[in-house]
MMTF fields as JSON, N, C-alpha, C and O atoms, coordinates in Angstrom:
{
  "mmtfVersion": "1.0.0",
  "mmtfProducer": "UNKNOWN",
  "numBonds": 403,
  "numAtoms": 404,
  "numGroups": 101,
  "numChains": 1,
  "numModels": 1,
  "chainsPerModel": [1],
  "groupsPerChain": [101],
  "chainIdList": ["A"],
  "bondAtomList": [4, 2, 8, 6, 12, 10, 16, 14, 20, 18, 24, 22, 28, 26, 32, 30, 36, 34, 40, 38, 44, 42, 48, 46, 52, 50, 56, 54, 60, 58, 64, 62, 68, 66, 72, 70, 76, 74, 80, 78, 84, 82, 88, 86, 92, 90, 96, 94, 100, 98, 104, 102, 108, 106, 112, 110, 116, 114, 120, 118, 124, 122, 128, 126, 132, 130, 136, 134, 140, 138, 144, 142, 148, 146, 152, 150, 156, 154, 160, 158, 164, 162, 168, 166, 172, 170, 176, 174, 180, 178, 184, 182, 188, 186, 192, 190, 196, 194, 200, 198, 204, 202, 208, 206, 212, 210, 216, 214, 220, 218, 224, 222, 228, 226, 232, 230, 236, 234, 240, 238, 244, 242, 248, 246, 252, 250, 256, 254, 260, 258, 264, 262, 268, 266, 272, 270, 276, 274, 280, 278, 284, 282, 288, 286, 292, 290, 296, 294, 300, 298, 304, 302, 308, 306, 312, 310, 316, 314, 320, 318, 324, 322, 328, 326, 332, 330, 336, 334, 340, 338, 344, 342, 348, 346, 352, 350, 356, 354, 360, 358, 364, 362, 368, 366, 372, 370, 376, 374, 380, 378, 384, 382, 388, 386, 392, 390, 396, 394, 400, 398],
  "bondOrderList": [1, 1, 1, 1, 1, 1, 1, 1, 1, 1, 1, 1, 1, 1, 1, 1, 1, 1, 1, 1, 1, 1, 1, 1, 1, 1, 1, 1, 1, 1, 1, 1, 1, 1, 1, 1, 1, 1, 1, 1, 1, 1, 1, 1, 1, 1, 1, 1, 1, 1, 1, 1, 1, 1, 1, 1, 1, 1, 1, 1, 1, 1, 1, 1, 1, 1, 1, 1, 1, 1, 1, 1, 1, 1, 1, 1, 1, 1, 1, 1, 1, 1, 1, 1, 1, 1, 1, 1, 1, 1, 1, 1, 1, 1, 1, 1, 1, 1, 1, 1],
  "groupList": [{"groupName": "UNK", "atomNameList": ["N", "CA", "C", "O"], "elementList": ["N", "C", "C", "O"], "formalChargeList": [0, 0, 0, 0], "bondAtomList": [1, 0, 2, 1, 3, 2], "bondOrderList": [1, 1, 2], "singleLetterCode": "X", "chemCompType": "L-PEPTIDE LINKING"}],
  "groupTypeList": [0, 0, 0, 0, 0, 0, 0, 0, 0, 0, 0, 0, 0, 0, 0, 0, 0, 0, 0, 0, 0, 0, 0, 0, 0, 0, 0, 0, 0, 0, 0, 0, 0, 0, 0, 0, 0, 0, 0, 0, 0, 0, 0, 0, 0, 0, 0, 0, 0, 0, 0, 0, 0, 0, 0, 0, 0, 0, 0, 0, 0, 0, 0, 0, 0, 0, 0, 0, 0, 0, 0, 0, 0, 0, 0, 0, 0, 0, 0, 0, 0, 0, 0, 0, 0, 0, 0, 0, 0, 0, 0, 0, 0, 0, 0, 0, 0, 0, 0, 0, 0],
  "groupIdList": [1, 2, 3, 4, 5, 6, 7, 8, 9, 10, 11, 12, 13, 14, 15, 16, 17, 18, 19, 20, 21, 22, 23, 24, 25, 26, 27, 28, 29, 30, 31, 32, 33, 34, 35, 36, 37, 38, 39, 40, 41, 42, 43, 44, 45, 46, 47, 48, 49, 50, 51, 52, 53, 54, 55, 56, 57, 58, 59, 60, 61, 62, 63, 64, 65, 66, 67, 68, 69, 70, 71, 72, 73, 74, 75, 76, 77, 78, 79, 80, 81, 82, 83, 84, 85, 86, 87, 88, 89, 90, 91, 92, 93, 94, 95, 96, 97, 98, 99, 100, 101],
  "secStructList": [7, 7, 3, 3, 3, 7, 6, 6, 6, 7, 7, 3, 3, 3, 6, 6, 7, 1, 5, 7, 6, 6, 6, 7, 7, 5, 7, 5, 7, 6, 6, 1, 7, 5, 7, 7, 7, 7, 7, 7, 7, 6, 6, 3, 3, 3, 7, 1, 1, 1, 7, 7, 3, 3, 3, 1, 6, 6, 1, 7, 7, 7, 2, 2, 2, 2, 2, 2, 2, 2, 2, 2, 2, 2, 2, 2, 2, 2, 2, 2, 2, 2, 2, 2, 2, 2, 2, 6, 6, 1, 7, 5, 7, 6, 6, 6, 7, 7, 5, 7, 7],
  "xCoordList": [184.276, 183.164, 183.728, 184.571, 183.214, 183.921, 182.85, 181.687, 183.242, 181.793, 182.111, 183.221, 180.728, 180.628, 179.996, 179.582, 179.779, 179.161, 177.948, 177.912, 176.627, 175.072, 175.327, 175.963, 174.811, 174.917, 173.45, 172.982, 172.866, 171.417, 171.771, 171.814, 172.023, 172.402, 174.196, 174.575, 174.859, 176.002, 176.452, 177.65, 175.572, 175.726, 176.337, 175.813, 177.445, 178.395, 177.626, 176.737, 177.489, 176.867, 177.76, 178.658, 177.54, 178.116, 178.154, 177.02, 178.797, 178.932, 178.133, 177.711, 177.79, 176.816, 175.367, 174.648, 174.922, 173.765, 173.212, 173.792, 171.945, 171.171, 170.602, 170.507, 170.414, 169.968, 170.345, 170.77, 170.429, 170.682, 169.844, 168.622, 170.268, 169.77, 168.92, 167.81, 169.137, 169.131, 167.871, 166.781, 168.432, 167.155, 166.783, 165.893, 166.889, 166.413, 166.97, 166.778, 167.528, 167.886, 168.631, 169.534, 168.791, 168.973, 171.099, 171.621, 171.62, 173.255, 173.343, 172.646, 174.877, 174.857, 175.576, 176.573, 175.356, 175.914, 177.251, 177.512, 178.089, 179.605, 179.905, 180.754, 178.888, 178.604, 178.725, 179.141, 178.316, 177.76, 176.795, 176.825, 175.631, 174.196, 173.586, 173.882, 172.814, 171.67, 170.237, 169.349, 170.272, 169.556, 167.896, 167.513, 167.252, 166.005, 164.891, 164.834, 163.901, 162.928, 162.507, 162.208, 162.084, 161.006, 159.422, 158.742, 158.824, 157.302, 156.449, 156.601, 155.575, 155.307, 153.682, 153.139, 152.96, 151.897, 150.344, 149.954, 149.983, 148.412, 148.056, 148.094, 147.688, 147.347, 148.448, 148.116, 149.684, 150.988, 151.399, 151.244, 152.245, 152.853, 154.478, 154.92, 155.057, 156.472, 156.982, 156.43, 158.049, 158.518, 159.31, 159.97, 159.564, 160.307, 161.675, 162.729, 161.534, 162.682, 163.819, 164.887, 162.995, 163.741, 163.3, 163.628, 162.272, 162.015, 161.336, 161.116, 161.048, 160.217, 158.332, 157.572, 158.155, 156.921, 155.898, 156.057, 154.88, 154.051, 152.281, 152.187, 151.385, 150.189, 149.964, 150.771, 148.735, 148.647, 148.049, 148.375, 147.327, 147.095, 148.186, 148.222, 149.216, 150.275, 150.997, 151.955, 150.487, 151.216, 151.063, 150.027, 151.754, 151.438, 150.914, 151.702, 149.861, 149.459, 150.405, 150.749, 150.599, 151.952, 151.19, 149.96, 152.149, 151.126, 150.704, 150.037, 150.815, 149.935, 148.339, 147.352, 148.697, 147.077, 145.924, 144.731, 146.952, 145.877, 146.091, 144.985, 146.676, 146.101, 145.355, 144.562, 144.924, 143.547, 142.968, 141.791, 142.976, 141.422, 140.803, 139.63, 142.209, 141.685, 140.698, 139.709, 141.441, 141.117, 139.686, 138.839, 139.814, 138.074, 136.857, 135.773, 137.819, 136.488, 135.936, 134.793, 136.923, 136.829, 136.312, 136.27, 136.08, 135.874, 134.155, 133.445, 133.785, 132.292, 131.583, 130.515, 132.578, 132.024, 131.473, 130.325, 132.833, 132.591, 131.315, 130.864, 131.141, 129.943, 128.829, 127.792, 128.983, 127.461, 127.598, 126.771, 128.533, 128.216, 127.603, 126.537, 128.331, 128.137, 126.389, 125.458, 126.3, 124.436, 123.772, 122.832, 124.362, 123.069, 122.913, 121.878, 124.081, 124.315, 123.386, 122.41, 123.53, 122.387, 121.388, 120.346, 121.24, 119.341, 118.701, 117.643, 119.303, 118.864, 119.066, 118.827, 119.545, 119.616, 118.602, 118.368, 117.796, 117.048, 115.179, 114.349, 114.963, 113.429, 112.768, 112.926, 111.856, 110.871, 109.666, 109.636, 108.513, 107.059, 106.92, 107.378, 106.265, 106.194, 104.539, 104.273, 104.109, 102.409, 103.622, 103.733, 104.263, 104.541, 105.971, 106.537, 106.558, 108.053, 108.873, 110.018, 108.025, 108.3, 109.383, 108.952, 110.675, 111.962, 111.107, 109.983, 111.547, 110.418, 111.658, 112.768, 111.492, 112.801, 113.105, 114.146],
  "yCoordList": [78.708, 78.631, 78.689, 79.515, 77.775, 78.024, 77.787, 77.609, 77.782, 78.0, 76.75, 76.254, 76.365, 75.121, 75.474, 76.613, 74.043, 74.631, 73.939, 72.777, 74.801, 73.91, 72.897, 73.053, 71.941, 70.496, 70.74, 69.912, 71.941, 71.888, 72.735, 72.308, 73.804, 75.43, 76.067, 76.994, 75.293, 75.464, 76.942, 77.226, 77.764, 78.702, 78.648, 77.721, 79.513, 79.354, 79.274, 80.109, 78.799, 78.259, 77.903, 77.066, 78.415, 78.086, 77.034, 76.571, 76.328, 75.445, 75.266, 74.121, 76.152, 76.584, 76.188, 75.526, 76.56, 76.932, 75.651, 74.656, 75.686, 74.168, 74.085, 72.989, 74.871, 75.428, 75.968, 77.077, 75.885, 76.761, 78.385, 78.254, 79.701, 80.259, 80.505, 81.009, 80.335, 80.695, 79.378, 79.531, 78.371, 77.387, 76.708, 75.957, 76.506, 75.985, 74.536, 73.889, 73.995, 72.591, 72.227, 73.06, 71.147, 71.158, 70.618, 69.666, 71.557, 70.903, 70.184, 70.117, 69.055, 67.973, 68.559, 69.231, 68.482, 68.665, 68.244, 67.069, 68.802, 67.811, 66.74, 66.379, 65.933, 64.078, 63.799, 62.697, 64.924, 64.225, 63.562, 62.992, 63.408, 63.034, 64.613, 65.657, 64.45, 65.38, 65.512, 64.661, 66.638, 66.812, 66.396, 66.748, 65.484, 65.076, 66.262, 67.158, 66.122, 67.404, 67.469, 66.409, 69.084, 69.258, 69.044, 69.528, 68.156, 67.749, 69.278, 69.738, 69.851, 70.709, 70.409, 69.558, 70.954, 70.43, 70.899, 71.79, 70.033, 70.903, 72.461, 72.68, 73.615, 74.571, 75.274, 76.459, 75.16, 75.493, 75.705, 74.791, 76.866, 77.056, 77.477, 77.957, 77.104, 77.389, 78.717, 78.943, 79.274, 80.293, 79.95, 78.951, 80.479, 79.698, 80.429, 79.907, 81.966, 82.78, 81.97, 81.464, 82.098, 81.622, 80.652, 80.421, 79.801, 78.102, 78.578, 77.838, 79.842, 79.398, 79.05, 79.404, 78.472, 77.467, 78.67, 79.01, 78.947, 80.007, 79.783, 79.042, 80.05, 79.996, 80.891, 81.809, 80.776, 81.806, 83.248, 84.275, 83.458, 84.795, 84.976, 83.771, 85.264, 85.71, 86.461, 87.218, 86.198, 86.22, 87.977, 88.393, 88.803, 90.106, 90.513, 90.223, 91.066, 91.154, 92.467, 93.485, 92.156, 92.933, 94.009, 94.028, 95.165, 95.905, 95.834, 96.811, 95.121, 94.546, 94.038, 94.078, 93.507, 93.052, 94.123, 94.207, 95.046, 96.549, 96.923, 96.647, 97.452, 98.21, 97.27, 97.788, 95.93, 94.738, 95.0, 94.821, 95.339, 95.822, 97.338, 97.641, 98.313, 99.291, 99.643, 100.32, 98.935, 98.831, 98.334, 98.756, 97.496, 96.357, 97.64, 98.035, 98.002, 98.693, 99.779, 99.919, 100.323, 101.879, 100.987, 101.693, 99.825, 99.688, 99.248, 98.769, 99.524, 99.238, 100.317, 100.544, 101.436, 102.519, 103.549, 103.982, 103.879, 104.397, 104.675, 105.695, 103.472, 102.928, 103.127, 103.65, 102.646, 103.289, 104.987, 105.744, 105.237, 107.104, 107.266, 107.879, 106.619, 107.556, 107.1, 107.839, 105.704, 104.902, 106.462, 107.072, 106.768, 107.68, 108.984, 109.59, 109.564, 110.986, 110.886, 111.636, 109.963, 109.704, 109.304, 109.857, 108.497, 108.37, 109.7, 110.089, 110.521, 111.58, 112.778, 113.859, 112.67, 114.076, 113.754, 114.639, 112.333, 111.96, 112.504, 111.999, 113.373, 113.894, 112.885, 111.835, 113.166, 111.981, 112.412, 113.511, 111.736, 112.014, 111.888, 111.073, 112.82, 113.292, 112.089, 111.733, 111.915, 110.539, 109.307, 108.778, 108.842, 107.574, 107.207, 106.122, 108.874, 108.08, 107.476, 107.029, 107.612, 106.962, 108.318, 109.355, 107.793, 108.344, 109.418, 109.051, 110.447, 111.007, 111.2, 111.526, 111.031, 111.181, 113.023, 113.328],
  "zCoordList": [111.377, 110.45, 109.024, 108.676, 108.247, 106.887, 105.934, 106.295, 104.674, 104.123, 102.892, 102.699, 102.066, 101.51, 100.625, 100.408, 99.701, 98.543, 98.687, 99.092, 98.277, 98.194, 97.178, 96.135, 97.564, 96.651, 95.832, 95.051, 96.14, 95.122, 94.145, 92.992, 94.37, 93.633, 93.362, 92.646, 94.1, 94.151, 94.958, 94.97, 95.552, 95.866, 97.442, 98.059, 98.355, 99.354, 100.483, 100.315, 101.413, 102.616, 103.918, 103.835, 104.83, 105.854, 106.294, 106.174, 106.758, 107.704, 108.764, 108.925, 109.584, 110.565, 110.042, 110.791, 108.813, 108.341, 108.319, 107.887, 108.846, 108.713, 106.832, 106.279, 106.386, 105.37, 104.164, 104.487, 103.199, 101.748, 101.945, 101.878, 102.149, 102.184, 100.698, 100.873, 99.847, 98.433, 97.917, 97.366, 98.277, 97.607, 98.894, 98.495, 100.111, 101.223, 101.167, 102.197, 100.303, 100.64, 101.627, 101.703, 102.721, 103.815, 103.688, 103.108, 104.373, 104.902, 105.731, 106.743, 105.182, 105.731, 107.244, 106.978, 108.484, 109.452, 110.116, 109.858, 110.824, 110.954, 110.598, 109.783, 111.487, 111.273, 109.888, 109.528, 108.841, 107.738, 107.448, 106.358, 108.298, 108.127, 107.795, 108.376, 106.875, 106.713, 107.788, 107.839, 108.506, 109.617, 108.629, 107.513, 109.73, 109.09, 109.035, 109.877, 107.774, 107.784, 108.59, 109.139, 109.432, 110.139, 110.068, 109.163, 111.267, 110.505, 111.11, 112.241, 110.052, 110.561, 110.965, 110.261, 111.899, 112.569, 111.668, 110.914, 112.125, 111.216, 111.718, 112.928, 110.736, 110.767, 110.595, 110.617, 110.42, 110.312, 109.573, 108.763, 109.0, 107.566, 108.037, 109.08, 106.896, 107.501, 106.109, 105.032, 106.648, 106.142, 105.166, 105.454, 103.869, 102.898, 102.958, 102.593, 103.564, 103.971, 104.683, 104.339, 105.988, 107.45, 108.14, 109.304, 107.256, 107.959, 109.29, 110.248, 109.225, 110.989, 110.77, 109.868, 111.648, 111.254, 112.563, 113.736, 111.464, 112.435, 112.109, 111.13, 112.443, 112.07, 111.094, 110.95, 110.18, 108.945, 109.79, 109.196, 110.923, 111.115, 111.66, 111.415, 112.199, 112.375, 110.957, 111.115, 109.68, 108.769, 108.637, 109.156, 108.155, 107.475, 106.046, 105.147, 105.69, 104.407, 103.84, 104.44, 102.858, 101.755, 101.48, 101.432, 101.248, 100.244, 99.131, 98.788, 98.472, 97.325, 97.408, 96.674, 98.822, 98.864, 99.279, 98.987, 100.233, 100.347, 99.441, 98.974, 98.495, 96.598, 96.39, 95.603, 96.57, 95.354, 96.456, 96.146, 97.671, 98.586, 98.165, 97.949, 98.121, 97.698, 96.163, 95.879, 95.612, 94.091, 93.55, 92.762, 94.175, 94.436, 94.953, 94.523, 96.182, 96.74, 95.499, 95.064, 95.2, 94.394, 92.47, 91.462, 92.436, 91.474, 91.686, 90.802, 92.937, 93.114, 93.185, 92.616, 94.36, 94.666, 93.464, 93.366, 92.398, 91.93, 90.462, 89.943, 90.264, 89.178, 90.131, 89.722, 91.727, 92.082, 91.945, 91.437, 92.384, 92.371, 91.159, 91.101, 89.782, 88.382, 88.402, 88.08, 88.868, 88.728, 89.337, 88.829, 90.245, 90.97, 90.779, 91.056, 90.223, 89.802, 88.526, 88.571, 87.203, 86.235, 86.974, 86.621, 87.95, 88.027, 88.717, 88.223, 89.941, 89.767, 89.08, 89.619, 87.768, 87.095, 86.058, 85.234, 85.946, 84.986, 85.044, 85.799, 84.264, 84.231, 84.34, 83.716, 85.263, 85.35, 85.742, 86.295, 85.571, 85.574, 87.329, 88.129, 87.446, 88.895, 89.505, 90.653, 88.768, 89.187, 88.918, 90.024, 88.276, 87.952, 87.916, 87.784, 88.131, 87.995, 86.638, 86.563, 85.788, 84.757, 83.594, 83.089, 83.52, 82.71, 81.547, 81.203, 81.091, 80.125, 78.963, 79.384, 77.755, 77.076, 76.514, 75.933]
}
């Protein structure tokens, strides 16, 4: 196994490697033909890591996206709490309901 240089990035690459780990551009194989792209199928996304081609629910959500779920929620919740803690601490006319200043 010896290693080569990416013809995209210049960065060291195996011989072995179908792939540029670093920018994904594809190595030319022994022959010296460049292995043709993979067609990937409808509903299919491929990995930009490790090229493996998987469906999107398979995918894992990061933690980033649970803090913008958490965050969202607690940015609703909490404006209703403060709405209701003021509407019931607010005097009000006991026939009509109506705010008394």
């Amino acid at each position: 196994m010896a290693l080569i240089e990416c013809p995209e990035c210049g960065n060291s690459v195996s011989t072995m490697a179908e792939s540029c780990p670093k920018c994904g551009a594809p190595i030319a194989s022994e022959s010296g033909r460049v292995k043709a792209p993979e067609i990937i199928p409808p509903g299919k996304v491929q990995c930009r890591h490790c090229h493996a081609v998987i469906t999107p629910q398979n995918m894992k959500a990061g933690c980033s996206s649970v803090f913008i779920a958490i965050l969202l929620l607690c940015l609703g919740i909490v404006p209703g709490l403060i709405y209701i803690v003021w509407h019931s601490s607010r005097k009000q006319c006991p026939n009509c309901e109506l705010a008394l200043k």
